[in-house]
MITOR-657090 format. One record per residue (C-alpha): residue number from 1; residue in one letter; x, y, z. Coordinates in steps of 0.2 Angstrom, whole numbers, padded with zeros to 4 digits. Layout:
BEGIN
  marmar  fido   east  north     up
     NUM     a      X      Y      Z
...
REM end
This chain:
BEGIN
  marmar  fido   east  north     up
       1     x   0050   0008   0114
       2     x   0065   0006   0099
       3     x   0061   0015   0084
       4     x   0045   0011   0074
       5     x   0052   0002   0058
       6     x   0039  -0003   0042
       7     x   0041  -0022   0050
       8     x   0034  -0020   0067
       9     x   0019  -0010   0058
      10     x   0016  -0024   0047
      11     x   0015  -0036   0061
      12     x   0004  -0028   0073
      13     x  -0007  -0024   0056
      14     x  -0007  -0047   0054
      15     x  -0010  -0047   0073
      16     x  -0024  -0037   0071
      17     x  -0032  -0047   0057
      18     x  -0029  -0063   0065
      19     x  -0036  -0056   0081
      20     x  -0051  -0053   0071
      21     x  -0051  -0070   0066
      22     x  -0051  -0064   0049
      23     x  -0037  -0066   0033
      24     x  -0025  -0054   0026
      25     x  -0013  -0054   0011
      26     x   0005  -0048   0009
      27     x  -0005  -0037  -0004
      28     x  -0016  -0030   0009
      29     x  -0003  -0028   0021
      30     x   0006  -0018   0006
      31     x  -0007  -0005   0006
      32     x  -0012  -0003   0024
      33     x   0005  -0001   0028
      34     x   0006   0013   0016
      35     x  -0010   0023   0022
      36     x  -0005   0019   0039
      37     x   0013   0029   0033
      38     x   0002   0043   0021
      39     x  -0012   0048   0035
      40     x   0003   0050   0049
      41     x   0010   0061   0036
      42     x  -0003   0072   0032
      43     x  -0011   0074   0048
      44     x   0005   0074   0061
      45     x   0019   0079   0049
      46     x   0029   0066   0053
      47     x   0032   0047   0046
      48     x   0028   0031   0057
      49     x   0045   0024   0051
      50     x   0059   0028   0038
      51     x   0057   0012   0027
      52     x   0050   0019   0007
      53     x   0037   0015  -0003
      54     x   0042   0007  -0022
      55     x   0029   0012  -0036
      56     x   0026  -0006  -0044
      57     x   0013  -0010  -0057
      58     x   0001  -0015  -0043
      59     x   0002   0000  -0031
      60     x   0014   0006  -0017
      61     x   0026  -0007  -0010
      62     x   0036  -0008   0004
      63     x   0051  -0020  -0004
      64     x   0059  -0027   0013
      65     x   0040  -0031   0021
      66     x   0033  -0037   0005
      67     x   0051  -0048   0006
      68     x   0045  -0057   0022
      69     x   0031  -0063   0015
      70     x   0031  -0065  -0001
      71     x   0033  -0087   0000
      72     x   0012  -0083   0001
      73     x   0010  -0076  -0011
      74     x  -0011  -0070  -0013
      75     x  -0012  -0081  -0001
      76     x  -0017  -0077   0017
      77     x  -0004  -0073   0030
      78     x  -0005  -0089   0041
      79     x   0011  -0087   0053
      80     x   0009  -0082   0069
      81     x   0018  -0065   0074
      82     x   0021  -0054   0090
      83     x   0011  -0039   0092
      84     x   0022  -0023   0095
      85     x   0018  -0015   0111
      86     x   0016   0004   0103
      87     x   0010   0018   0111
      88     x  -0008   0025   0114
      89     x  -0007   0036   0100
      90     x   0002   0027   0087
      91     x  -0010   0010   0092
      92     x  -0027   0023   0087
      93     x  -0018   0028   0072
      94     x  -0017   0011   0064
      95     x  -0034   0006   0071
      96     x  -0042   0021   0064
      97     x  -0034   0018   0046
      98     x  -0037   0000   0049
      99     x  -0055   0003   0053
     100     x  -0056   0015   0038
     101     x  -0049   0004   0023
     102     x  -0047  -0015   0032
     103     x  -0063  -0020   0025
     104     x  -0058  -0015   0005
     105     x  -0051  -0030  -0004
     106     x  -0031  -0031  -0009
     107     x  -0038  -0027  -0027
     108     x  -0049  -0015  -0022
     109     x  -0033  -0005  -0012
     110     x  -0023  -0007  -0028
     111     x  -0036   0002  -0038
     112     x  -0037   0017  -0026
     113     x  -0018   0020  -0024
     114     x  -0018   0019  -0044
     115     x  -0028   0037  -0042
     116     x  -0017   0046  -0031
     117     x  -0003   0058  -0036
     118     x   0010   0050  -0024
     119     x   0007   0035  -0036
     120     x   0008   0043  -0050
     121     x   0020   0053  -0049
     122     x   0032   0041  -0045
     123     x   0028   0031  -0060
     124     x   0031   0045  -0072
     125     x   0030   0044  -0089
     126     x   0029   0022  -0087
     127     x   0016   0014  -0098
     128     x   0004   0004  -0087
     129     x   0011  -0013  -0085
     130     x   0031  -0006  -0085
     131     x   0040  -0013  -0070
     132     x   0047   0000  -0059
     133     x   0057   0002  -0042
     134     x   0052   0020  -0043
     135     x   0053   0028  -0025
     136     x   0038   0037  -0018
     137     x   0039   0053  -0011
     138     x   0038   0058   0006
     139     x   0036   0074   0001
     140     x   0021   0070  -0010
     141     x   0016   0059   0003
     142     x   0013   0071   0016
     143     x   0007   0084   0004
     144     x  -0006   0073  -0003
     145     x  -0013   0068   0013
     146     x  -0012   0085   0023
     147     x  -0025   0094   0008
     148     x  -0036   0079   0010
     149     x  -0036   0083   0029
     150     x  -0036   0101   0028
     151     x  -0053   0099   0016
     152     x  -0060   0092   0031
     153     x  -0061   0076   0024
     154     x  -0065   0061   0037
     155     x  -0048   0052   0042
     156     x  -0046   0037   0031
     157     x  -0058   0045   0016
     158     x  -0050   0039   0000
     159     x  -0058   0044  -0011
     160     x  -0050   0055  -0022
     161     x  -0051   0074  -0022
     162     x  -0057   0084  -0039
     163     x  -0038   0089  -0040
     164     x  -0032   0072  -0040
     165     x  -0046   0065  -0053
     166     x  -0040   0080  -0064
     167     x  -0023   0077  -0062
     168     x  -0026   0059  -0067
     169     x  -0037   0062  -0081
     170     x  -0025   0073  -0089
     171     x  -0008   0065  -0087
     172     x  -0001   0059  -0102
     173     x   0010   0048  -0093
     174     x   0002   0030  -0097
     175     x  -0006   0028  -0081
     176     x  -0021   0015  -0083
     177     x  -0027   0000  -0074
     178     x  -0026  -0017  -0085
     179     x  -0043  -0027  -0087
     180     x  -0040  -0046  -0085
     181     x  -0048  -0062  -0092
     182     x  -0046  -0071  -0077
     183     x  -0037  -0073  -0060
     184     x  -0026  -0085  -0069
     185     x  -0021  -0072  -0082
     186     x  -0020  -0060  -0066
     187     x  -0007  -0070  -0058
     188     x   0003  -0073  -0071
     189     x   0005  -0056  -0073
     190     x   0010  -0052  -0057
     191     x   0020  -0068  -0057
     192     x   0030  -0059  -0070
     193     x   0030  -0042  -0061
     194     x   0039  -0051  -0047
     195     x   0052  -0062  -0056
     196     x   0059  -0046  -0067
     197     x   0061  -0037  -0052
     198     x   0071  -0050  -0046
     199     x   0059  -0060  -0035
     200     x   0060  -0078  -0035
     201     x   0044  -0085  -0036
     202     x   0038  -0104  -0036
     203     x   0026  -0107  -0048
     204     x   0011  -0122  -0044
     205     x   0001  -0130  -0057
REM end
């Protein structure tokens, strides 16, 4: 098979959920595509593919996947796409993340990736809501996730490790989550995350 890119990995993540016969957002794709990327990291050393990870307000996004679909917006996925033909090993990798985090909500992914390093180390010094194009790590990536496997933490664990509670806790950097109102105060937001990052977005009343 042609080289893995973040765009095949995408695809055969939909596949699976429509498979399922169940729904996924561009938001959810975000965030299972990066833990597919983290836990291939950590446990084999190597990345699935080469495309990087942008710190945005929301968590970890991969800009050119997150561009394919963003005409949905939170809405589901709907197109139908083709599944790539990976190998055995690659294939239990994904289904193994899938099966670990595929049932947490888009929110609830967000919230995770907003307490580990990788995320907030890439954000820096950034208040909160501060837009950023911010790249994540590698490095960090795969250090991150190889101490959560060598604690003999089960594949796909997030929850986060003492040292990365600590970390968070003490940072003076601004990092923090934003309580909203209501989802149409939520949206907003993001709307506005999106068109000053240069994202055209098509607003419906």
């Amino acid at each position: 098979m042609n080289k893995v890119t973040a765009h095949d990995v995408a695809k055969y993540i939909i596949a699976e959920f429509h498979e399922a016969e169940d729904l996924i957002t561009n938001m959810k794709v975000q965030k299972l595509l990066y833990y597919v990327q983290g836990w291939h990291l950590g446990l084999y050393g190597t990345p699935v593919f080469d495309e990087q990870f942008q710190a945005w307000v929301h968590g970890p996004v991969q800009y050119e996947v997150y561009n394919e679909y963003k005409k949905y917006r939170w809405n589901p996925i709907l197109e139908p796409v083709e599944k790539p033909d990976f190998d055995s090993s690659l294939r239990k990798h994904i289904n193994e993340v899938l099966q670990a985090y595929g049932g947490e909500t888009a929110y609830m992914l967000e919230i995770v990736t907003h307490q580990e390093w990788p995320w907030i180390e890439a954000r820096d010094d950034l208040a909160p809501d501060a837009l950023s194009q911010n790249i994540i790590s590698i490095k960090t990536m795969e250090e991150f996730f190889a101490e959560k496997a060598k604690k003999n933490e089960r594949t796909g664990n997030y929850i986060p490790n003492n040292q990365t509670i600590k970390a968070l806790e003490e940072s003076k950097r601004g990092v923090g989550l934003r309580e909203f109102t209501s989802l149409e105060e939520s949206f907003n937001d993001l709307y506005r995350e999106l068109e000053e990052e240069g994202v055209s977005v098509e607003r419906h009343v």
